[in-house]
N, C-alpha and C positions, 0 to 999 in steps of 0.2 A: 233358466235362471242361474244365475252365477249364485257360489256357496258364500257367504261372509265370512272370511277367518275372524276368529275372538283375538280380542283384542290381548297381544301379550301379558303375562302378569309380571310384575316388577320382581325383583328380590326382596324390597320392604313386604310385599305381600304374602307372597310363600314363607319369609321366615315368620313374618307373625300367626301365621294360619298355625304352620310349624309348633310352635310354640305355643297355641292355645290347645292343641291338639295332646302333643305329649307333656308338657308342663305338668298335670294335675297327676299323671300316671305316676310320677316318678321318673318320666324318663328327659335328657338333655339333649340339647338341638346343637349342633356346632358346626358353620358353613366352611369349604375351601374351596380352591381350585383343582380339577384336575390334573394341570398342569405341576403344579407344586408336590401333587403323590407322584405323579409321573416320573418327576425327576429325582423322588428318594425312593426308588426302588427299579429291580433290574429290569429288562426289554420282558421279561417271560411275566411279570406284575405287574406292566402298563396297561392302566384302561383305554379301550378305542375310542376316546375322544377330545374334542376338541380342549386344548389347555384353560381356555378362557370357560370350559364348562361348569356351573355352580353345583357343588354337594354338599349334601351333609351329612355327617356323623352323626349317629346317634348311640349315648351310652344311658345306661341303667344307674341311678343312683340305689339307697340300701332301699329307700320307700317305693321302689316298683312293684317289688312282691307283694305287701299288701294292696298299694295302689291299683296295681295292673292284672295283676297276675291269680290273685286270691279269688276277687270278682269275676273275672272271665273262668276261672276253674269253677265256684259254685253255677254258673248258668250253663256248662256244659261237663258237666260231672258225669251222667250217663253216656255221651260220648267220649269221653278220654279212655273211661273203663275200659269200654270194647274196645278202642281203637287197638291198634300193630304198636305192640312195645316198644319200635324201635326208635319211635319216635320222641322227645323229652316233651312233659308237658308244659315247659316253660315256651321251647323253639315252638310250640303249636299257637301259647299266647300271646306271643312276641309278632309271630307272622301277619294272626291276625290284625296287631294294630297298627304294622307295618302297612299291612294293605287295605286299612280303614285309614290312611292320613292319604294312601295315595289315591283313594276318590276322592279325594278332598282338589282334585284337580284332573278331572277329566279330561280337559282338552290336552293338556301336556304328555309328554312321553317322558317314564320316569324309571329307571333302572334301579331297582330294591335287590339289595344284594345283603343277606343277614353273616352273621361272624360263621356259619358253622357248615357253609356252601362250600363243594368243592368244584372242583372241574375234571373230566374224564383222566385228565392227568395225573388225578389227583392231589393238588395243587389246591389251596386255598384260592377263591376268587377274587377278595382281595386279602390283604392284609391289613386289619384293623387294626393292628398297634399302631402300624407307622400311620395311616389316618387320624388316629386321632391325636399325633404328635405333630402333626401337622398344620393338623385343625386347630393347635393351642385347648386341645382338650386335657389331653395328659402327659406328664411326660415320659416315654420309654427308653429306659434303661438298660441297657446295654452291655456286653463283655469288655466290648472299646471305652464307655465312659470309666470304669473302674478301672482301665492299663492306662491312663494315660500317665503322664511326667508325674511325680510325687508332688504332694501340696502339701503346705505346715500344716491344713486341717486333719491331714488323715493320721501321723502320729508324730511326737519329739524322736529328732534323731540325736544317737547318741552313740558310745560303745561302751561293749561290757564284756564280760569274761565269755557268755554263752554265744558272741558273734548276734544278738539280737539290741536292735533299738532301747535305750533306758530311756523313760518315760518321768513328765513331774520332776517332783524334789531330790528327785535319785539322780539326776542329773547337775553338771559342776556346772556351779553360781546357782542352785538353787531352782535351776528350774528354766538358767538358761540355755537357748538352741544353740549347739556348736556352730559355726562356721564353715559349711560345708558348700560345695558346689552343686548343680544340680546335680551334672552325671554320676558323684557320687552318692546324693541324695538318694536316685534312685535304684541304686545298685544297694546300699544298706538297709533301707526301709524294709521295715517287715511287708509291709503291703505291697512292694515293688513286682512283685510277681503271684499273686494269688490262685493261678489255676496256672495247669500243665496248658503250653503254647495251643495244644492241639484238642486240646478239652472243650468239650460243644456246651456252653452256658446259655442258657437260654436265657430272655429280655423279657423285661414287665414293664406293665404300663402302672404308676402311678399319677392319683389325682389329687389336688392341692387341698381340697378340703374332705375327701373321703380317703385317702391313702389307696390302700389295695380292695378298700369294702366298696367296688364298683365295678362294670363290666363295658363291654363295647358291644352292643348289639344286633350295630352292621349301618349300614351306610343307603341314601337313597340320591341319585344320579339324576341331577333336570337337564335330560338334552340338551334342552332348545334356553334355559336360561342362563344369562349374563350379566356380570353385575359388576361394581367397583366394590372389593371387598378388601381392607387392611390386615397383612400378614401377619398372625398373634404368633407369638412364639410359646409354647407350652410353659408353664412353672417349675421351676429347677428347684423341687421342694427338697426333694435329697443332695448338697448341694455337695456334701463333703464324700473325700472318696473314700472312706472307711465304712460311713453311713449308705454308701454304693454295692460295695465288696459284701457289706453284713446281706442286705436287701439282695443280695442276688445271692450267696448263697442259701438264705434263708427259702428263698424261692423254687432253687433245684435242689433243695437236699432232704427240704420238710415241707415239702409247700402245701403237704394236707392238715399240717396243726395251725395255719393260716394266721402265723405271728408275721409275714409278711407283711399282710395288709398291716398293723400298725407300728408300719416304719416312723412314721411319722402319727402326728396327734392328730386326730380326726374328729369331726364334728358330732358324726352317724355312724352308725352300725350296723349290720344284719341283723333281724332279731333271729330269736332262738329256732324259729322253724323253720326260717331259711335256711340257717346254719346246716339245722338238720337237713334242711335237702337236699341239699349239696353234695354233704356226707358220706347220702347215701347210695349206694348203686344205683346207675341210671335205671335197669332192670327192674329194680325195684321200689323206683316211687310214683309209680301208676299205685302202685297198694297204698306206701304208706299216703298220699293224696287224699284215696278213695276210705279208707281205713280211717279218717283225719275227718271226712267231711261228710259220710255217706250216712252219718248219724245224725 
């Protein structure tokens, strides 16, 4: 007797299953193409498959920890204790709902790949920023967004005695911009060159209504499905390039006082014991977890 293949499931179906699944967690669903990461990132970050293949991102709003994360620690509190430190007990709750959405489709083959996978090369498996800039999740910012040509946003140009920009009413006519050309524009501008040529800036991802209070969790891969899906372009909530330049230094120079995250004005928060766990040595919040909840 011949087997009956099941019948395909659509993309309407998977996102909404998607989405009834991690919705209440606290966590977001956001679909792309493979082909679209493909092509923003180098041959050694290409995933193997087909461009037309559908995925999705998934990131962490600030309500996952309670939602997600708090609940699955209380019902398995005696096994986190014992378990191998090495592990966070967040990537442990994470995993699991990773792979409680992906029986939610048995008959499919579906590639779950989390943010913190690497590969014997050592190599990130993928890169979840540029996913989820892709995806129209968040947008990631860059060393490049912050050099590019000067904009009237990022400061008044002007000259003074110190060889620095005069800014405001310090400026002749009160306030008006000189008449300058680009190329000079960007040769005077204070911000025309913010870091040494050769200086490794590292890029974050913000998101339009949580700022930096969000995460990306990792991504889950449907083979075999195909879809017609319209290209979102991420929200260019940091638009100006001063508000660029603050936001990325603020990110490599202090990015454990976590004034990052509010570049911008945010809806949500971390509360306070996220905060804390974060904080704190990964080493050490198996304790503070168990110390937290074991009363």
């Amino acid at each position: 007797m011949s087997r009956v293949s099941p019948i395909p499931l659509t993309l309407g179906d998977v996102t909404n299953a998607l989405e009834a699944y991690f919705r209440p967690l606290g966590l977001e669903i956001y679909p792309f193409k493979v082909g679209w990461y493909n092509e923003a990132v180098s041959t050694a970050f290409m995933l193997p498959f087909n461009d037309n293949t559908i995925a999705f991102v998934i990131i962490s709003s600030p309500s996952m920890f309670e939602r997600a994360f708090i609940p699955y620690l209380k019902e398995n509190l005696v096994e986190i204790a014992g378990r191998n430190k090495s592990r966070d007990p967040l990537d442990s709750a994470l995993s699991y709902h990773f792979q409680s959405a992906k029986r939610l489709f048995p008959s499919e083959d579906i590639d779950v790949i989390q943010d913190f996978e690497i590969l014997p090369s050592k190599r990130p498996k993928i890169l979840v920023q540029t996913a989820a800039h892709i995806a129209g999740a968040s947008f990631y910012y860059q060393k490049k967004d912050a050099e590019k040509v000067h904009d009237e946003e990022c400061c008044e140009i002007g000259n003074n005695s110190s060889g620095r920009p005069e800014t405001g009413a310090a400026m002749e006519g009160g306030g008006k911009k000189n008449n300058m050309d680009s190329n000079q524009a960007e040769k005077t501008c204070s911000c025309a060159v913010p870091w040494e040529s050769k200086e490794r800036i590292f890029g974050v991802c913000i998101h339009p209504k949580y700022g930096g209070w969000f995460a990306i969790r990792g991504v889950m891969i449907f083979q075999n499905l195909r879809g017609d899906i319209q290209r979102r372009d991420p929200i260019d909530c940091v638009a100006s390039r001063r508000s660029r330049i603050e936001l990325l230094n603020r990110f490599n120079r202090n990015w454990r006082d976590g004034s990052y995250r509010d570049i911008i004005p945010v809806i949500e928060r971390y509360s306070e014991l996220q905060i804390k766990y974060f904080n704190t040595e990964p080493k050490d919040r198996h304790t503070l977890l168990t110390d937290t909840y074991s009363t």
